[in-house]
DRENDO-1510 file (C-alpha; in Angstrom, 1 decimal, always signed):
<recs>
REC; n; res; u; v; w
REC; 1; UNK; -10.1; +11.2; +134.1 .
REC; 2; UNK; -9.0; +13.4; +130.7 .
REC; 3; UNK; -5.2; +13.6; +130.9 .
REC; 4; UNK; -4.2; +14.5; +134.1 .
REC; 5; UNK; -7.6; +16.4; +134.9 .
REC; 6; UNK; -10.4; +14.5; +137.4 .
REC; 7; UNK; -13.7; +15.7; +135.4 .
REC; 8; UNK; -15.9; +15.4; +139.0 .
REC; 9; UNK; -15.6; +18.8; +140.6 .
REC; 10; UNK; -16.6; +18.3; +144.5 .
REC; 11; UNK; -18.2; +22.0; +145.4 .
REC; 12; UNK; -18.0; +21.8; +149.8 .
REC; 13; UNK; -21.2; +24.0; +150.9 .
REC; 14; UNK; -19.9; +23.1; +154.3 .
REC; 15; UNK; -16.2; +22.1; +156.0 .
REC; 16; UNK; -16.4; +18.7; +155.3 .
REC; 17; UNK; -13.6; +16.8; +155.6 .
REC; 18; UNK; -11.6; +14.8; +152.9 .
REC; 19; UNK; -11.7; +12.0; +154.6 .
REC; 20; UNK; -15.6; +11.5; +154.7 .
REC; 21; UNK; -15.8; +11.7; +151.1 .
REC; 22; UNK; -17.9; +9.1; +149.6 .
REC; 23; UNK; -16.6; +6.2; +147.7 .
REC; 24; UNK; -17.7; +8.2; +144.3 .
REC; 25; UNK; -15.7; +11.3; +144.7 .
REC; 26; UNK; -12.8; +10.0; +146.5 .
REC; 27; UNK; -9.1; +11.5; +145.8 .
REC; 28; UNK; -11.0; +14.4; +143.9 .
REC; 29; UNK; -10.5; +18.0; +144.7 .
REC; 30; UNK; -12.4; +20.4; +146.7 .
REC; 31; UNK; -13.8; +23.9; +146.6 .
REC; 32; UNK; -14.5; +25.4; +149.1 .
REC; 33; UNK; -18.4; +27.1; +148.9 .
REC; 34; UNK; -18.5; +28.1; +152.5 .
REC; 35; UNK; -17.3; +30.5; +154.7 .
REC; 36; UNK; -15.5; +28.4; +157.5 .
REC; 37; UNK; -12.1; +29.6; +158.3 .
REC; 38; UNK; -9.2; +27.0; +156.5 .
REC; 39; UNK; -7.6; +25.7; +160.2 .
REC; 40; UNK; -10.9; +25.2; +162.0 .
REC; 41; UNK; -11.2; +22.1; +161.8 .
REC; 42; UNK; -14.4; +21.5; +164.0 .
REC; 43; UNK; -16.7; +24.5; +162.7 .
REC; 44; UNK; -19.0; +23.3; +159.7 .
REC; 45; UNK; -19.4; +27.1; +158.4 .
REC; 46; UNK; -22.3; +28.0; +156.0 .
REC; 47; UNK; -22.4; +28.1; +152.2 .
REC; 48; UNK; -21.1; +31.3; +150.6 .
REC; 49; UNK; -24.1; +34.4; +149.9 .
REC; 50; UNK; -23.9; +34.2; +145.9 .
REC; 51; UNK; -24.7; +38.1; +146.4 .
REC; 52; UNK; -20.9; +38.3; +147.7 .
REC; 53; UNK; -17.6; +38.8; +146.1 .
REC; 54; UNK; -16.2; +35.7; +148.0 .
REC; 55; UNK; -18.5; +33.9; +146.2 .
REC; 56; UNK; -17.5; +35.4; +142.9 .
REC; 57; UNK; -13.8; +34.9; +144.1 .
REC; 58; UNK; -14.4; +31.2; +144.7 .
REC; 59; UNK; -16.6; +30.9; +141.2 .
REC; 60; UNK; -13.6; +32.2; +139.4 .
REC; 61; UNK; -11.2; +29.6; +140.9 .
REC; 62; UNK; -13.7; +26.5; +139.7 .
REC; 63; UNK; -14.4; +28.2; +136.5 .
REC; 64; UNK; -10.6; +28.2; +135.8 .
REC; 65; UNK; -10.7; +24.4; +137.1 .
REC; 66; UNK; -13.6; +24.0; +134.3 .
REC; 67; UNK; -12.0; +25.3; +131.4 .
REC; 68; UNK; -8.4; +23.5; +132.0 .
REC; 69; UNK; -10.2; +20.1; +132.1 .
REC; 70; UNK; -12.2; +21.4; +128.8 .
REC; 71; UNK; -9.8; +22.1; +127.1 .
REC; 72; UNK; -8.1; +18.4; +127.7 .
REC; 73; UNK; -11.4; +16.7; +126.3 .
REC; 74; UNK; -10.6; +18.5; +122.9 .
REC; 75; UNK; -8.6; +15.2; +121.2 .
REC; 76; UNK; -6.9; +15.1; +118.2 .
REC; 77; UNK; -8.4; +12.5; +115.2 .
REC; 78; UNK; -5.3; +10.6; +115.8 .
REC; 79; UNK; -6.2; +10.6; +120.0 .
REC; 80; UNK; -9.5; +9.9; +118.7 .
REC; 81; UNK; -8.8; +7.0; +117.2 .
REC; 82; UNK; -6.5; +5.3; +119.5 .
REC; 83; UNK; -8.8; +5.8; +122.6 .
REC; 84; UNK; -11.5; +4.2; +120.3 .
REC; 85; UNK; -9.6; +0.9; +120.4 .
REC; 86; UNK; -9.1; +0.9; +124.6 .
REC; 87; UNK; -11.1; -0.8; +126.9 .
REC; 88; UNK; -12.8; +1.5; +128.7 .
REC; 89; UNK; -11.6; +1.7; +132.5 .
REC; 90; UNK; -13.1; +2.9; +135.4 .
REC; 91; UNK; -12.9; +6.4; +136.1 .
REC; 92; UNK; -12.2; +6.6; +139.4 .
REC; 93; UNK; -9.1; +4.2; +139.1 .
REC; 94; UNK; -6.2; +6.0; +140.5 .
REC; 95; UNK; -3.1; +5.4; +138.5 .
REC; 96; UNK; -0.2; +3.6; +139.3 .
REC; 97; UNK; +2.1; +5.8; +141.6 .
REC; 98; UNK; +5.4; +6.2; +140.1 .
REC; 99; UNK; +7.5; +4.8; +142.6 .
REC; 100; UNK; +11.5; +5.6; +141.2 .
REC; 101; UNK; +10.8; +8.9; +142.4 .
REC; 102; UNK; +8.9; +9.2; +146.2 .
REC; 103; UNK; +8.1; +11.8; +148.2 .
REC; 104; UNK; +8.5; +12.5; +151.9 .
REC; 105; UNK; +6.3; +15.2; +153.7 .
REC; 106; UNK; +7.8; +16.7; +156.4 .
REC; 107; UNK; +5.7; +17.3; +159.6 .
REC; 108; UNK; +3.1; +20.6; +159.6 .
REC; 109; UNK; +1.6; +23.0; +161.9 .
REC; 110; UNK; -2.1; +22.4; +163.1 .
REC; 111; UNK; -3.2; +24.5; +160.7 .
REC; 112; UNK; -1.7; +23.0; +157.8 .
REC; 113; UNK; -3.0; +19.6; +158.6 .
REC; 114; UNK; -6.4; +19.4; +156.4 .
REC; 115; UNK; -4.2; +21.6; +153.6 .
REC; 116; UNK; -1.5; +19.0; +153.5 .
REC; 117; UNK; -3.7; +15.7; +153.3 .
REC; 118; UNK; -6.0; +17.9; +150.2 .
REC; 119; UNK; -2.4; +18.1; +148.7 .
REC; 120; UNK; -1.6; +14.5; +149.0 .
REC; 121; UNK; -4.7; +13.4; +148.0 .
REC; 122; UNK; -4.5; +15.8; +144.6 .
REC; 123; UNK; -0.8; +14.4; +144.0 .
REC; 124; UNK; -2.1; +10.5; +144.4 .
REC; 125; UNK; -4.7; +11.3; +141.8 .
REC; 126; UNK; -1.7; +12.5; +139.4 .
REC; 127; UNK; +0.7; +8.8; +139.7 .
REC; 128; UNK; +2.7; +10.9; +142.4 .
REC; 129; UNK; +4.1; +8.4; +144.8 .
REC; 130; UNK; +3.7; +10.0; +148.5 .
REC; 131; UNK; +5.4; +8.0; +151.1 .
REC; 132; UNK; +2.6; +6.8; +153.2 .
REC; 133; UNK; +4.5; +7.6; +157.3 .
REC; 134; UNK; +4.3; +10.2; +158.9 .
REC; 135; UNK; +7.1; +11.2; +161.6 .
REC; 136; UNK; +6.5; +11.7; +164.4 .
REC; 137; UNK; +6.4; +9.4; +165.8 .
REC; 138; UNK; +8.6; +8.9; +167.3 .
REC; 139; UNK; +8.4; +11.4; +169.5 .
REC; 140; UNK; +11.8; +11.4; +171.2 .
REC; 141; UNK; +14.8; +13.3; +169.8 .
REC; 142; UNK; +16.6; +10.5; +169.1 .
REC; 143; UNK; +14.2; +8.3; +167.5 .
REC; 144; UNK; +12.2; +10.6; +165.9 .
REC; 145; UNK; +15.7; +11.8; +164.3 .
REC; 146; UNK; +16.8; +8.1; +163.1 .
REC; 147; UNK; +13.2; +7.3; +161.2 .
REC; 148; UNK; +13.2; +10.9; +160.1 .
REC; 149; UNK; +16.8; +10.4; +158.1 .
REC; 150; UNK; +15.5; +7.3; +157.2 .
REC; 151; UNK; +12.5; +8.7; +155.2 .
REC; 152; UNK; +14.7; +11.2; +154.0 .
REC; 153; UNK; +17.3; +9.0; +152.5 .
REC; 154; UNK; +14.9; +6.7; +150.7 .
REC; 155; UNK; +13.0; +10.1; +149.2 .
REC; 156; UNK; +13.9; +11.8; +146.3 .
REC; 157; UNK; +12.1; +14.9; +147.0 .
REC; 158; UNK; +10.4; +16.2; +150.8 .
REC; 159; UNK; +7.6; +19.0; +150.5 .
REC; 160; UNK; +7.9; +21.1; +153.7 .
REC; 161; UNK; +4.7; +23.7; +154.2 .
REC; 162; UNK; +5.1; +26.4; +156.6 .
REC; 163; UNK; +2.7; +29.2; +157.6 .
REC; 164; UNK; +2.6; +31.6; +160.4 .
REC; 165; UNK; +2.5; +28.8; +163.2 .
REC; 166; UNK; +5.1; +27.5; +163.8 .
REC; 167; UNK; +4.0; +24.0; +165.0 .
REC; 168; UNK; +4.8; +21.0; +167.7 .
REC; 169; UNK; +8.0; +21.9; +169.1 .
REC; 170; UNK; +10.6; +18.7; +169.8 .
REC; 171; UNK; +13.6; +20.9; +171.3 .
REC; 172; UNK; +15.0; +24.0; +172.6 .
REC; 173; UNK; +12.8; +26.4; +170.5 .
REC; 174; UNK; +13.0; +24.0; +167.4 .
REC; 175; UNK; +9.7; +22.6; +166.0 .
REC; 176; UNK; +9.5; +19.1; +164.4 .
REC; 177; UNK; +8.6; +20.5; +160.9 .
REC; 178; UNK; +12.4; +22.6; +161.5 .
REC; 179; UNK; +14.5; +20.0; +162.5 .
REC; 180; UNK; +13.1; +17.8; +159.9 .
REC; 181; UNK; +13.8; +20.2; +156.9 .
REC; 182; UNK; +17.6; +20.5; +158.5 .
REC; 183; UNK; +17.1; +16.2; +158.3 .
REC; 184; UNK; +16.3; +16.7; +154.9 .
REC; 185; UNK; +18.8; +19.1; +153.6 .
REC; 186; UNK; +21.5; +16.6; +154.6 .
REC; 187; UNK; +19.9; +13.2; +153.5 .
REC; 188; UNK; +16.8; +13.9; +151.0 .
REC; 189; UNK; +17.9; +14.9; +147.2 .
REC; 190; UNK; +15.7; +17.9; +146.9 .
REC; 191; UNK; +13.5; +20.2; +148.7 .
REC; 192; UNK; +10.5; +22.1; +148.1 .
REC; 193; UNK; +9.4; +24.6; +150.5 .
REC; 194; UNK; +5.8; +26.3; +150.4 .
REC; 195; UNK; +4.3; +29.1; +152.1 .
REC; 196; UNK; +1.4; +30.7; +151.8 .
REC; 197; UNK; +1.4; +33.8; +149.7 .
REC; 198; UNK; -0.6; +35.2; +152.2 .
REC; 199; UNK; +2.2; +35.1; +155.0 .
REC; 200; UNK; +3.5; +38.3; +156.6 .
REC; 201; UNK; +6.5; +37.2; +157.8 .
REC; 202; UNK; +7.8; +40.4; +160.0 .
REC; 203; UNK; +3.8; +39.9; +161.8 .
REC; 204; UNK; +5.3; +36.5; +162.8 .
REC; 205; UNK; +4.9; +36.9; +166.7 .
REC; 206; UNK; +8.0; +33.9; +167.4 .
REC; 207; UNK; +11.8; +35.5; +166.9 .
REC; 208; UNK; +13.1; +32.1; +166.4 .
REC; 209; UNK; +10.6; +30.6; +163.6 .
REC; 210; UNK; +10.4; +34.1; +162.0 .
REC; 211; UNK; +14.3; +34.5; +161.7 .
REC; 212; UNK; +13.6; +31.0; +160.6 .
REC; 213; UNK; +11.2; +32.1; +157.8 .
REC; 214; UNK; +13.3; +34.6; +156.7 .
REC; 215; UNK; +16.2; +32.3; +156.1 .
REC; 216; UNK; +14.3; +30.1; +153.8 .
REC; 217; UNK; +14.8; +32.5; +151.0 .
REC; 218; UNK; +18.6; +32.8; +151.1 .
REC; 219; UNK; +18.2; +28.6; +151.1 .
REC; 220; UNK; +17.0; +28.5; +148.0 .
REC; 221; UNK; +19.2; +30.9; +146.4 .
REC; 222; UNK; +22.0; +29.7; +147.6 .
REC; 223; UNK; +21.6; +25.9; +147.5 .
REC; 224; UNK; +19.8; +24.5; +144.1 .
REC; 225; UNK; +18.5; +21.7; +144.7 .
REC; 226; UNK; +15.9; +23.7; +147.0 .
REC; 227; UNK; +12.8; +25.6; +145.3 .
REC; 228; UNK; +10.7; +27.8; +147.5 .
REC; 229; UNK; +7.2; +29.0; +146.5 .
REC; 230; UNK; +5.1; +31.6; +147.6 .
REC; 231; UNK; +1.6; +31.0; +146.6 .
REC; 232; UNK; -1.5; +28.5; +146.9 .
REC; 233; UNK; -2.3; +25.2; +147.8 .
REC; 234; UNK; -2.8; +24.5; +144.2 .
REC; 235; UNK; +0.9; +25.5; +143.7 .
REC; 236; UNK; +2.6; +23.2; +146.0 .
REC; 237; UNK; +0.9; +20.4; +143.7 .
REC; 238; UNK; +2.2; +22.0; +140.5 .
REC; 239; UNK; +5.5; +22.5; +142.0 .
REC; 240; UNK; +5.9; +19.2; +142.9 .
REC; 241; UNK; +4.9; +17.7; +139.7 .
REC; 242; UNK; +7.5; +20.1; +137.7 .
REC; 243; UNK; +10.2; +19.4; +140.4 .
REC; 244; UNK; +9.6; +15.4; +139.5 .
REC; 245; UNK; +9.9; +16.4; +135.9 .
REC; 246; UNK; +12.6; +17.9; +136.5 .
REC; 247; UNK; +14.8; +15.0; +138.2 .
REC; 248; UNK; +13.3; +12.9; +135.8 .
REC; 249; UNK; +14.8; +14.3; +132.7 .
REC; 250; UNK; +18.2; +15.4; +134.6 .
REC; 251; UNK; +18.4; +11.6; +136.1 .
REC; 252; UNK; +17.9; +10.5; +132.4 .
REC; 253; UNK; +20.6; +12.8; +131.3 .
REC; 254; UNK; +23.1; +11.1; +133.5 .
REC; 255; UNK; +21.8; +7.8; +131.6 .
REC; 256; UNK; +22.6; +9.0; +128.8 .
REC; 257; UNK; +26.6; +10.4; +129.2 .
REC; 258; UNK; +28.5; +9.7; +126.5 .
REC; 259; UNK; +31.3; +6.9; +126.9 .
REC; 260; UNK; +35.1; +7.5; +126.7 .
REC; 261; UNK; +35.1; +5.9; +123.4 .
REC; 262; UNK; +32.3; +8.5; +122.1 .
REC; 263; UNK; +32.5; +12.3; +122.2 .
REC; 264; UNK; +29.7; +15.0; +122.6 .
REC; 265; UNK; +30.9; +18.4; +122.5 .
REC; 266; UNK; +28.7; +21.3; +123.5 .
REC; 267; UNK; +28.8; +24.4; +121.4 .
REC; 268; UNK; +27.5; +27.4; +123.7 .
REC; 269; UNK; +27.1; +30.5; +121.5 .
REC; 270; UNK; +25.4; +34.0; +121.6 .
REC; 271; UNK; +22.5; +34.4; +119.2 .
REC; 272; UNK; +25.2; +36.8; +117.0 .
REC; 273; UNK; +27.5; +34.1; +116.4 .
REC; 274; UNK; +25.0; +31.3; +116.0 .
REC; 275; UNK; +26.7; +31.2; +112.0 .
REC; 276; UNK; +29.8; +30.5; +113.1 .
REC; 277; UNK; +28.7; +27.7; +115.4 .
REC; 278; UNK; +26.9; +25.7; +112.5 .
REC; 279; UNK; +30.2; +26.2; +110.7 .
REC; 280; UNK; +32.4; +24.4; +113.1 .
REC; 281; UNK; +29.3; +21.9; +113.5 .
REC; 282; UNK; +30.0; +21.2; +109.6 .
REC; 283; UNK; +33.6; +20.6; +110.8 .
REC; 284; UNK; +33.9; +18.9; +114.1 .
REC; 285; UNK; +31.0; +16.4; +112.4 .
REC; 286; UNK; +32.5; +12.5; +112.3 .
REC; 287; UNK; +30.9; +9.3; +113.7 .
REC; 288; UNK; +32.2; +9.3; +116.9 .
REC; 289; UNK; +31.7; +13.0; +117.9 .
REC; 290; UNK; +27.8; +14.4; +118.9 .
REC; 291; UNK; +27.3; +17.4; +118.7 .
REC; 292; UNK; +25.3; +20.3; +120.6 .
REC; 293; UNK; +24.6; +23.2; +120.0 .
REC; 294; UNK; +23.0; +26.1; +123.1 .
REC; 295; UNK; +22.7; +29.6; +121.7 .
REC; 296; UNK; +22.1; +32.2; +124.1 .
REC; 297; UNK; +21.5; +35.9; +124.1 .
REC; 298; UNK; +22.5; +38.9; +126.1 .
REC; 299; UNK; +22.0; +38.0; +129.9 .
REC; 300; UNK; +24.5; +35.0; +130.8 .
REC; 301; UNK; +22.0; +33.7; +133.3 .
REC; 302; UNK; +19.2; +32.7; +130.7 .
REC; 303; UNK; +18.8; +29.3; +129.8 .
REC; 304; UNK; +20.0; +27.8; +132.7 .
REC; 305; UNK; +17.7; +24.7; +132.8 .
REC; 306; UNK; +18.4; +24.1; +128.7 .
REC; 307; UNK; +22.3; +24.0; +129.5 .
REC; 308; UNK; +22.6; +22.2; +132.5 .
REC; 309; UNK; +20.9; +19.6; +130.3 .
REC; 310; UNK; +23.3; +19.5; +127.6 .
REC; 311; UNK; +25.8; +19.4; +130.2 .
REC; 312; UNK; +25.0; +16.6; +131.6 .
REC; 313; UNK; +25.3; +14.8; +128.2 .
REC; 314; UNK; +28.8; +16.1; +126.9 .
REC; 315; UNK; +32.1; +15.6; +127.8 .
REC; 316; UNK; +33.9; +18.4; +125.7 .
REC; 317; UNK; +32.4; +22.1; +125.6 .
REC; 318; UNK; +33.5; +24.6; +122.5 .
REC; 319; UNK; +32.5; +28.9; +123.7 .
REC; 320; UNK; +32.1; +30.0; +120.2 .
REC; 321; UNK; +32.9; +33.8; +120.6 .
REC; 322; UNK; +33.2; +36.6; +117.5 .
REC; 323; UNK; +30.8; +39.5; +118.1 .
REC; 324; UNK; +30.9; +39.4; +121.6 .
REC; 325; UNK; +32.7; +41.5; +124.1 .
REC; 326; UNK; +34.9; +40.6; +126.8 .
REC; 327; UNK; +32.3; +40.7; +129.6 .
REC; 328; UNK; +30.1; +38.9; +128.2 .
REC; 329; UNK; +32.7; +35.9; +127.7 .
REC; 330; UNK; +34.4; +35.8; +131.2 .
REC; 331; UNK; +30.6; +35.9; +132.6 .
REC; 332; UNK; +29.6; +33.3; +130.4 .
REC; 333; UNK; +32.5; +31.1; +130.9 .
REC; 334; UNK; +32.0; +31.2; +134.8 .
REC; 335; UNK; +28.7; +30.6; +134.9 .
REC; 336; UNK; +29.6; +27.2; +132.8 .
REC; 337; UNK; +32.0; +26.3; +135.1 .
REC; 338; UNK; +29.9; +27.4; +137.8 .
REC; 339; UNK; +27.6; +24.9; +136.6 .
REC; 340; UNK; +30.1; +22.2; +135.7 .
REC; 341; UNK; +31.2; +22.1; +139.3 .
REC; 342; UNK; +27.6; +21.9; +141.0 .
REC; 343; UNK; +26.1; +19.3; +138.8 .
REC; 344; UNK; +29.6; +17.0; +138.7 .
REC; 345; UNK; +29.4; +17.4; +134.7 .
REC; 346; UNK; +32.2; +15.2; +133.2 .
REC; 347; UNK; +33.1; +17.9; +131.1 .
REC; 348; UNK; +37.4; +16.8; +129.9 .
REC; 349; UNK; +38.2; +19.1; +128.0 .
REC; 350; UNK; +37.0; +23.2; +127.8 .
REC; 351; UNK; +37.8; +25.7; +125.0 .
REC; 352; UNK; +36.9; +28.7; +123.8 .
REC; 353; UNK; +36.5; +29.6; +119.7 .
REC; 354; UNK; +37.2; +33.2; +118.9 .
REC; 355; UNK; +36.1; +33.5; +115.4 .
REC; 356; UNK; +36.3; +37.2; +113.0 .
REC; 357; UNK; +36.8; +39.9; +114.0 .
REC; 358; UNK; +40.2; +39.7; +115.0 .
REC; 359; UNK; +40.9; +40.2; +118.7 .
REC; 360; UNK; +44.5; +39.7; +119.4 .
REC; 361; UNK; +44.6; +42.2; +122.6 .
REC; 362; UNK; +41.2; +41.2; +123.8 .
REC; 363; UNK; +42.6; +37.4; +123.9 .
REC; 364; UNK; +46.0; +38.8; +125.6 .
REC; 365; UNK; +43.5; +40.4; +128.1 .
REC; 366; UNK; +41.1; +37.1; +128.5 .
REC; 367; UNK; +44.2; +35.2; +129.1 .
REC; 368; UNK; +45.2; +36.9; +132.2 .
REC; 369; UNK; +41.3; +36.6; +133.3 .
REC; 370; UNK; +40.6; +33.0; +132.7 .
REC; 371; UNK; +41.7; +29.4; +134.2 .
REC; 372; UNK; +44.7; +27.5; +132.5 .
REC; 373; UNK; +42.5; +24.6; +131.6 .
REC; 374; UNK; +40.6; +27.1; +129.2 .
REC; 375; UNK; +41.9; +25.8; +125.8 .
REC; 376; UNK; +41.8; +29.2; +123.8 .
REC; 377; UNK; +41.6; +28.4; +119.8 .
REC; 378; UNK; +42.1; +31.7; +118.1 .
REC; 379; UNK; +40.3; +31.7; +114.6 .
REC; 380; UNK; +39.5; +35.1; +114.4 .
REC; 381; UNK; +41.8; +36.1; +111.6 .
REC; 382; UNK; +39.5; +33.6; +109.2 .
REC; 383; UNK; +35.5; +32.9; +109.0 .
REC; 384; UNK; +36.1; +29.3; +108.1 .
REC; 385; UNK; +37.5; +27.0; +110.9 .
REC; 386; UNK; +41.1; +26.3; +110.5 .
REC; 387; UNK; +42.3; +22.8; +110.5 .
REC; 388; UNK; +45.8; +24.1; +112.3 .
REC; 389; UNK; +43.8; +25.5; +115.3 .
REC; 390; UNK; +41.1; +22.9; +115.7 .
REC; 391; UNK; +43.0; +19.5; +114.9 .
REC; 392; UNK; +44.6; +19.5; +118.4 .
REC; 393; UNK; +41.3; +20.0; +120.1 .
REC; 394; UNK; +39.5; +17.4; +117.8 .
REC; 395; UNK; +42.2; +15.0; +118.8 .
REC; 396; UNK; +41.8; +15.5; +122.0 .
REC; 397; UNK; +38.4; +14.9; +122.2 .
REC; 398; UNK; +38.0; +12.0; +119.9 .
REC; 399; UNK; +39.9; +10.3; +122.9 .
REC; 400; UNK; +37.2; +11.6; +125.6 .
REC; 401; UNK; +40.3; +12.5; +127.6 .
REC; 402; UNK; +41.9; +15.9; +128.9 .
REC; 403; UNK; +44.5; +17.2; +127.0 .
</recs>
């Protein structure tokens, strides 16, 4: 291994299956040389003409495997030298699967099958922990819906792959991979959905499963915690990695809340006002106050990830507002409470800071606009933070409480 990157690359010339790898290439990924279609799982298939553009197809995907793994062998003097006081290990070693964060995968059509267990094997070879059941069975409703919720529960993220079949069917016109995404919704943390990019979903020949398919992209819009991708089999492996990341850094957030005896104030500003937000970081700076600052620019609903981090680590947040217009501040200041709501950000105490040029009617106007609990600290009469309009706020804070 170099980094995350297995430097064996297994070329198939026939459809042989993962699981009859040898000992030496085990847990490594495959590309596919031959011309056997991807759900057959009997047919053997012959190796690829070289005189063909599918071969050049498939040559480009390897060739792009290649160059990543290259370009992780390139260590710095300092890698250099710390890798030249390791043992060496063995290669082939899998590493340890990180198990604070497992993963459930739901049940697939016939055609997914060999796709799925390539997946697994890919995700193993990264320290993924993959929860080694499979459900069914059970078979029954009933049972098969108990050790489902029970996967789910102990999972912090299921991977559900659908294509145009839509697979064993448990009840009334509802397949098992469908009943157990609706398990998972309700019990599981987060969900990733994958379908191939491929899919035509109005050719879908099943009413049910394709109203179904349709409705998985209004899931993931309207519900966060759910990601859908359209693309490859390599993507569901990089999707699940990122997602891991993801809950990773946001579960260390939480960790990391400040107490009630501390305060961390987030300063959210628009790249025109970023000067006035370093000035009132020169003011609000004491020992027991952090302080943040998130500039962003014209379109509220950039930086989404960046903020829902700071979020997650501050219990006071500061809108610093001067050469922005109106829209732009009742936008921003929904999205943020948008935002506070969903992630249960223990966000006291919300104001926003208007700073020069003056704007008494377009704070009469904002007043009528936003909620109560919107402290509003009108400095825009003065560049310099005024000690009359940010004492009471400070105060406030300093206590972690709501005033």
């Amino acid at each position: 291994m170099v980094g995350d990157q297995n430097r064996i690359f297994s070329l198939l010339l026939t459809n042989l299956s993962y699981e009859s790898f040898p000992e030496g290439i085990a847990g490594t990924s495959g590309f596919d040389f031959h011309d056997a279609e991807p759900d057959d799982d009997m047919g053997m298939g012959d190796p690829v003409d070289p005189d063909e553009k599918k071969f050049r197809e498939k040559l480009k995907v390897l060739v792009n495997a290649i160059f990543r793994c290259l370009n992780q062998m390139k260590p710095s003097e300092a890698q250099e030298i710390e890798s030249s006081k390791k043992q060496p290990v063995n290669a082939l070693t899998l590493p340890e699967p990180d198990t604070d964060f497992p993963v459930f995968f739901a049940d697939v059509s016939d055609s997914l099958r060999a796709n799925q267990k390539r997946v697994v094997n890919d995700l193993q070879a990264k320290g993924v922990f993959v929860i080694d059941e499979k459900v069914p069975p059970p078979y029954d409703i009933e049972g098969h819906d108990q050790e489902c919720t029970r996967l789910a529960t102990s999972s912090t993220l299921s991977v559900h792959l659908f294509d145009q079949h839509a697979g064993r069917e448990i009840e009334n016109n509802q397949t098992y991979a469908m009943k157990q995404l609706q398990l998972c919704l309700e019990k599981s943390a987060s969900q990733l959905i994958w379908v191939p990019e491929s899919l035509k979903i109005n050719e879908v020949e099943d009413k049910i499963y394709q109203d179904f398919l349709n409705g998985l992209e209004q899931l993931s819009v309207s519900n966060k915690a759910v990601e859908l991708i359209h693309g490859k089999r390599d993507d569901i492996v990089f999707g699940v990695v990122e997602k891991i990341k993801k809950i990773r850094k946001l579960k260390q957030s939480l960790v990391e809340r400040p107490s009630d005896q501390n305060a961390a104030v987030l300063l959210d500003t628009h790249e025109k006002d970023n000067h006035y937000a370093f000035d009132l970081v020169n003011f609000l700076s004491r020992p027991n106050i952090t302080i943040r600052v998130n500039p962003t620019f014209d379109n509220p609903q950039n930086n989404f990830d960046r903020l829902e981090e700071h979020l997650q680590t501050a219990n006071a947040l500061i809108l610093v507002c001067g050469n922005v217009k109106n829209d732009f501040i009742v936008a921003r200041i929904m999205t943020i409470m948008s935002m506070i709501i969903e992630t249960k950000a223990a966000i006291t105490t919300r104001a926003i800071f208007f700073a020069p040029p003056k704007k008494a009617d377009e704070i009469q106007d904002l007043k009528k606009i936003l909620p109560r609990e919107i402290h509003i600290l009108d400095n825009s009469d003065q560049p310099q933070p005024k000690p009359e309009v940010l004492t009471p706020f400070v105060e406030c804070i300093g206590c972690g409480g709501a005033s």
